[in-house]
Structure formats: structure tokens, C-alpha cells
MIVEX-661797 format. One line per field, with one value per residue: x, y, z of N, C-alpha, C, O, CB in turn. Coordinates in pm, whole numbers, m for minus. Atoms other than C-alpha are relative to their C-alpha. Glycine has a CB too. Example, Ala and Ser with C-alpha at 12.3 -4.5 7.8 and 13.67 -1.06 7.14 Angstrom:
// MIVEX-661797
nu: 89;m82;
nv: m119;m119;
nw: 0;m6;
cau: 1230;1367;
cav: m450;m106;
caw: 780;714;
cu: 90;m77;
cv: 120;109;
cw: 0;73;
ou: 194;m26;
ov: 118;220;
ow: 66;90;
cbu: m99;41;
cbv: 3;46;
cbw: 125;m142;
***
This chain:
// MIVEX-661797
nu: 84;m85;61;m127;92;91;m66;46;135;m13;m39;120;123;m27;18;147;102;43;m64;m143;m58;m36;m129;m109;m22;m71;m138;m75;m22;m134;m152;m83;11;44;106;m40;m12;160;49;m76;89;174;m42;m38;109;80;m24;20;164;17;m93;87;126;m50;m21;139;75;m38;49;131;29;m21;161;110;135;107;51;33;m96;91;107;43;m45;m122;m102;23;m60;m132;12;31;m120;m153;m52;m11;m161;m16;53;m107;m198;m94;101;m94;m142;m39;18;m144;13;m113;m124;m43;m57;m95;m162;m50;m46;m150;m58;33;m168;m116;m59;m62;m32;
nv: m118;m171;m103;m127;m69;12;m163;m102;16;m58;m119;m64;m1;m111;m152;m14;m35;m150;m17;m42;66;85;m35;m78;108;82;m42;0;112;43;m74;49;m104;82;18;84;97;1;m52;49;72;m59;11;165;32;m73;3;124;m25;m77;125;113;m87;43;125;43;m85;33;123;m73;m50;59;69;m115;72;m80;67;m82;m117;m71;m9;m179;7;1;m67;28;153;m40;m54;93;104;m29;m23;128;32;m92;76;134;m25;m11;98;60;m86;13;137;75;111;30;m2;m116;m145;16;18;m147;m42;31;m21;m139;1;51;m134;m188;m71;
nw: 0;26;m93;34;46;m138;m91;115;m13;m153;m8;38;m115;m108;80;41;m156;m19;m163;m20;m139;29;118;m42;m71;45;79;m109;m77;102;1;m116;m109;m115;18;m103;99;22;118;115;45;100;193;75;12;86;114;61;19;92;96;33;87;131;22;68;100;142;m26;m30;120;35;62;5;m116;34;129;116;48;33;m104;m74;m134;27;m70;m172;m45;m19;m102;m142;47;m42;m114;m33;63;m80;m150;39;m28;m159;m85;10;m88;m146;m51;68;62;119;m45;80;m122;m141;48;53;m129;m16;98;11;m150;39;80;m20;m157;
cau: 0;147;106;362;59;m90;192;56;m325;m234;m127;m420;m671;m492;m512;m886;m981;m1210;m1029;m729;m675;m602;m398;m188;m142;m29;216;353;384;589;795;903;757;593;261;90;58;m337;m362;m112;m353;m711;m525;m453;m808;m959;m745;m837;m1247;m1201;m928;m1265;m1577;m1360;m1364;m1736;m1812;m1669;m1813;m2154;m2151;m2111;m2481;m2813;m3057;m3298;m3352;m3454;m3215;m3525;m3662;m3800;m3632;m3279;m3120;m3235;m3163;m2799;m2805;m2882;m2620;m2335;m2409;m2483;m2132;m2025;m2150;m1995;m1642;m1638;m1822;m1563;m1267;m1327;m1413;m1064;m1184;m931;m652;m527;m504;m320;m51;m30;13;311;462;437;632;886;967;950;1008;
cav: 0;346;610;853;1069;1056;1427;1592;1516;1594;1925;1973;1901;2157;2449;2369;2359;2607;2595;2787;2632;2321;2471;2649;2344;2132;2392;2434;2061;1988;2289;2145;2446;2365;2267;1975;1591;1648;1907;1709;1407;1603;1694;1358;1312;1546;1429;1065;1202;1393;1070;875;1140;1134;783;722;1001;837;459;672;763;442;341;483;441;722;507;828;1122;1331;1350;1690;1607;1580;1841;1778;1436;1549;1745;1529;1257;1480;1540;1153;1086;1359;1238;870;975;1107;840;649;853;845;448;413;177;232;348;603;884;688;588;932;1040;809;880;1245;1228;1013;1288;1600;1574;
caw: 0;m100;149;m11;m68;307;394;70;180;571;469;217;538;735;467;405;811;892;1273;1300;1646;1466;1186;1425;1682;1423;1254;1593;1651;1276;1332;1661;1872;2187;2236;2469;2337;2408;2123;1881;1934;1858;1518;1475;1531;1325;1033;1066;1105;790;595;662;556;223;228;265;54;m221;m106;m73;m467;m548;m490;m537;m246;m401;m710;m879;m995;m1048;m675;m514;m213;m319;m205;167;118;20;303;590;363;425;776;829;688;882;1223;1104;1053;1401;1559;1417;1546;1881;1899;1738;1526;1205;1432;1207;1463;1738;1439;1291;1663;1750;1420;1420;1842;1710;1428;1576;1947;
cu: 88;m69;79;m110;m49;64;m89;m172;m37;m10;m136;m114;27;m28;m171;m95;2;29;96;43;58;96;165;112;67;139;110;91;146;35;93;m57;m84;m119;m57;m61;m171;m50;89;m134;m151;62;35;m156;m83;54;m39;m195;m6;59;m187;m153;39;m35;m155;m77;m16;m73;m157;m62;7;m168;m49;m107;m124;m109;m56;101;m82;m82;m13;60;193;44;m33;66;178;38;39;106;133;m28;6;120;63;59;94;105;m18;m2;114;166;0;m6;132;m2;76;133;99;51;108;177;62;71;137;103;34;97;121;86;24;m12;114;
cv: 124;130;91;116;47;176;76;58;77;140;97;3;107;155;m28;4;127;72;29;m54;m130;34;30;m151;m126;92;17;m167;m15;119;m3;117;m84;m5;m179;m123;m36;64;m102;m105;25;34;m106;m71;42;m18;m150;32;48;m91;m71;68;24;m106;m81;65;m72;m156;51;m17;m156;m84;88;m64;78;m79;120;119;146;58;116;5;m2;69;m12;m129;32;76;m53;m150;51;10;m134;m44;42;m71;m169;20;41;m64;m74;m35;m88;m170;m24;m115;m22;15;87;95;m55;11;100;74;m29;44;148;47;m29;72;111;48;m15;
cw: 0;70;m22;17;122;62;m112;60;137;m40;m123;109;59;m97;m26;136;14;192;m25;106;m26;m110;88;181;m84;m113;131;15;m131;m16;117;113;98;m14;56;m162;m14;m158;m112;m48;m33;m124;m38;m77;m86;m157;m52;m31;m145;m140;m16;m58;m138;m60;m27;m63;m70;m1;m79;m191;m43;m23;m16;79;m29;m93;m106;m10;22;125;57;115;m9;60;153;27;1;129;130;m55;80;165;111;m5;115;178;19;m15;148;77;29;64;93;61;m116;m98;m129;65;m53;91;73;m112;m46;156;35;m110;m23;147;m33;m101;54;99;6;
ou: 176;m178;108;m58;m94;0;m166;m210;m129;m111;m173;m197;m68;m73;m224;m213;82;m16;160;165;133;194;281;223;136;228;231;208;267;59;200;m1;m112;m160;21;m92;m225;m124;14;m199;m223;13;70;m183;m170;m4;m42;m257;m110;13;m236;m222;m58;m73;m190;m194;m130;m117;m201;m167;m29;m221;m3;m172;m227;m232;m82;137;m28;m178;94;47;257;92;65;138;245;144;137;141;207;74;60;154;92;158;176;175;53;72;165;240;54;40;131;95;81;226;204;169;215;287;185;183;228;211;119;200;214;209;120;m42;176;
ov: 150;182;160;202;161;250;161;175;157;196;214;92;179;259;77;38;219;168;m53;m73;m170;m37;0;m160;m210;43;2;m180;m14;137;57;110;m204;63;m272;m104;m115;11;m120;m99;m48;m26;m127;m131;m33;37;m189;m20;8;m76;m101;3;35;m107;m159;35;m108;m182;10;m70;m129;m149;202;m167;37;m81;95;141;246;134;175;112;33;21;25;m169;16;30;m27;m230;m7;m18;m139;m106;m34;m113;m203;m44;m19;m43;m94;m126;m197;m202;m106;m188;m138;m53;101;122;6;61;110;123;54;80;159;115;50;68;186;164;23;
ow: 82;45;75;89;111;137;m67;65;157;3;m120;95;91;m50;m62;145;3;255;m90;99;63;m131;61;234;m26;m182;115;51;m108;m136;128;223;85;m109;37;m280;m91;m240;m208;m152;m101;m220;m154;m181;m132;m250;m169;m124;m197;m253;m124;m136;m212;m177;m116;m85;m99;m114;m187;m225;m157;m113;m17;61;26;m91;m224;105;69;109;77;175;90;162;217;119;104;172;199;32;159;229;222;95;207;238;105;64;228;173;140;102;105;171;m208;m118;m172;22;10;113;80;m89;m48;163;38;m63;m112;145;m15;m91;37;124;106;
cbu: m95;m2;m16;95;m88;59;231;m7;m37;151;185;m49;m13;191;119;m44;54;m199;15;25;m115;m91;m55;m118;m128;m112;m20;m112;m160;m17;m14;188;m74;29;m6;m98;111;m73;29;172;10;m109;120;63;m36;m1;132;61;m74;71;182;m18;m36;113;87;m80;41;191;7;38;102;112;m103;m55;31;57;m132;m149;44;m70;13;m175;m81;35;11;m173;m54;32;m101;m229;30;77;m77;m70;64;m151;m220;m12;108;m10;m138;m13;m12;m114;m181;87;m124;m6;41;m110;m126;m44;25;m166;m77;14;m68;m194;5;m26;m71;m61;m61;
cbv: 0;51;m25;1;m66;m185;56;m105;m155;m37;m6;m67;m118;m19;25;m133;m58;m4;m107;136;m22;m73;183;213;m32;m107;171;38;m139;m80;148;2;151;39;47;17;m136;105;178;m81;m77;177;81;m141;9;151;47;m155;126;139;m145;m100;159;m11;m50;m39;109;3;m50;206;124;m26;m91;46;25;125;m115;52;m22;m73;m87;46;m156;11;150;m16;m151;77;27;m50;6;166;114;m71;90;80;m38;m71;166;84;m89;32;172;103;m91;m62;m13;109;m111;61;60;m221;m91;111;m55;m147;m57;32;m123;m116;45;118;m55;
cbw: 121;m185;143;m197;m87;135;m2;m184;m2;94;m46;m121;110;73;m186;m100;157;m49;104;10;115;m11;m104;74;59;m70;m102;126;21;m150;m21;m35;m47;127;m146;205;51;134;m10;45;71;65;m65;165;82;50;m15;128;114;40;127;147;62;m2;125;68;m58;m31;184;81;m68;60;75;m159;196;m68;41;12;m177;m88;99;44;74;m96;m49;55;m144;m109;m4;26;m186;m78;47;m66;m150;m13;m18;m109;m114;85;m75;m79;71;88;m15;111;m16;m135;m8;m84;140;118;m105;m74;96;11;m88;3;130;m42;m94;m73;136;
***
């Protein structure tokens, strides 16, 4: 599996969060400045919640549960999709269940403490 791609993507999540508290907590962390290992790991967190609302976006498109293209309700339904998704990546997070965060975490100490 090729994860060359995973710093490029990190660093596109961080320029597109609409939290500066997380931009600025993780430029602190990979420029070595100080900052505690609580905030390092909520940006860990918020990048694996956001790796996986990508992830079932893209699953998401893959079916069609409407069965019609044409329906008056669409855009609500899109709506209440993304924030279902949404809600599911974080759910996810915090029950550690891909593990992503913790390894980005250790991996991320071991570099740049």
C-alpha cells in the first residue's frame, strides 16, 4: 500500500480547516515548537475524522438508495447525507476503530520531538 501521498493530503486538510486552532497546533507541533501531546492528538483526530468522511463520501456515490435522480427532495436528502457521513467519521474517530489517529500520533512524536 502506498502512502507517499498521506503528507501531501495531511497538509491539504490543514489548509482547508475552517479551525485555526487546529492549523496552528499542528504547525507548531511539525515545526518542533511547543505545544501539549493532548492538542497534537485532537489533530490527529480530526485528520483521521475527515481521511474517513472522504472515504465514505466516495463509497456513498457508489450506490443509489434514491432510485430516482429526479426526486424533489434531493437536495435535503444530500443534506442530511453529508451530515450523516459527517457524524460517522467522528463516531468512528473516537471508537478508534481504524486506528489512524493513534498511528499518525506516534509517528508524528517520534519525528519531531
Amino acid at each position: 500500500m502506498d502512502i507517499s501521498g498521506m503528507g501531501s493530503m495531511y497538509t491539504d486538510y490543514l489548509a482547508e480547516a475552517a479551525d485555526t486552532s487546529i492549523q496552528d497546533t499542528a504547525a507548531k507541533k511539525i515545526n518542533g515548537a511547543s505545544g501539549t501531546d493532548e492538542e497534537l492528538m485532537e489533530v490527529c483526530k480530526e485528520f483521521e475524522s475527515y481521511f474517513l468522511e472522504q472515504v465514505f463520501k466516495e463509497m456513498n456515490k457508489t450506490v443509489d438508495l434514491t432510485g430516482s435522480e429526479d426526486s424533489s427532495n434531493k437536495a435535503l436528502l444530500d443534506y442530511y447525507e453529508d451530515t450523516m457521513i459527517k457524524d460517522l467519521a467522528a463516531q468512528s474517530t473516537e471508537q478508534e476503530s481504524l486506528g489512524l489517529a493513534q498511528t499518525l500520533y506516534e509517528q508524528m512524536k517520534r519525528n519531531y520531538d
